[in-house]
N, C-alpha and C positions, 0 to 999 in steps of 0.2 A: 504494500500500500504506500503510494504516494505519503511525501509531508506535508500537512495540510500549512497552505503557505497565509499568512495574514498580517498586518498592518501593526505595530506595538505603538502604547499610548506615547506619543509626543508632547511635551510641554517646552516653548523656546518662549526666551526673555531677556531682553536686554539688564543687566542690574540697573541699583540705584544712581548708580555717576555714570551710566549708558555709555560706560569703557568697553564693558564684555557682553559679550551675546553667553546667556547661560543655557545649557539646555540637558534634561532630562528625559529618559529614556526607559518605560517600565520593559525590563524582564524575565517575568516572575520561572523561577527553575529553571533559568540558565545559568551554564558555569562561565567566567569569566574565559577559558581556555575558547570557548567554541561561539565569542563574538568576535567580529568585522566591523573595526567603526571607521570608516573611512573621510577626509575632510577636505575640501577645496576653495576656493575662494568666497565664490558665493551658491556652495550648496554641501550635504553633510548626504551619506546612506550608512543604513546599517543593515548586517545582515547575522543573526543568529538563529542558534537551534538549542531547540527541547526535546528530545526524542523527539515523535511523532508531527509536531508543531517548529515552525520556521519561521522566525518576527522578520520582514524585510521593508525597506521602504528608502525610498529615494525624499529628499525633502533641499528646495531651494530657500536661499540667505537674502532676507531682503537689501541688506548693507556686506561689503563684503569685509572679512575676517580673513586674520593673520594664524592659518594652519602649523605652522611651523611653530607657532608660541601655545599650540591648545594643550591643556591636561583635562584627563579622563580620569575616574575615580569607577568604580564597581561596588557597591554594596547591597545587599540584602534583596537581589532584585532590582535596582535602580542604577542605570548607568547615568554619572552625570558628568561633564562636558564642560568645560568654562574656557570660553576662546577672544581674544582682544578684536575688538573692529579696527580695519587700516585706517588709518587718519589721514583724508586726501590732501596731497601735497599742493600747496600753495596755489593756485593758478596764476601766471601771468596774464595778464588784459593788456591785449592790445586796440587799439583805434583803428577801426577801420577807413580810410579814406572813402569818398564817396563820389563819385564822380558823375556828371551829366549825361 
């Protein structure tokens, strides 16, 4: 028999100084050994198993995040996530001329 594949509860939030995107991840009776958390600029997937049961889900970042700086923590079912948003770099503004 197939693993019955389905969608695990998401919960994403920026904290209170709206530095980090925080995000939590229910996965009740999975072992830490047998999750895939994968991270990129502007979007995250996970992919785990429970016996018979496979939590999978792709999920896009509204603001994009600095992967390279995320830490992941595992407890009691709950994987949680705490990643910095990039801080876009300065713009320079230029004048455009306008001409007849």
């Amino acid at each position: 028999m197939a693993a019955l594949r389905v969608a695990p509860y998401v919960c994403a939030y920026s904290d209170e100084n709206e530095e980090n995107l925080h995000i939590e991840i229910e996965l009740p009776g999975v072992d830490k050994k047998d999750i895939t958390f994968k991270m990129q600029e502007t979007s995250f997937s996970i992919d785990a198993a429970r016996g018979d049961v496979r939590y999978v889900g792709n999920y896009a970042i509204g603001c994009p995040v600095d992967p390279d700086r995320a830490k992941a923590t595992f407890r009691n079912g709950l994987l949680t996530v705490d990643v910095p948003y990039i801080r876009p770099a300065a713009e320079e503004v230029k004048q455009i001329a306008i001409t007849e």
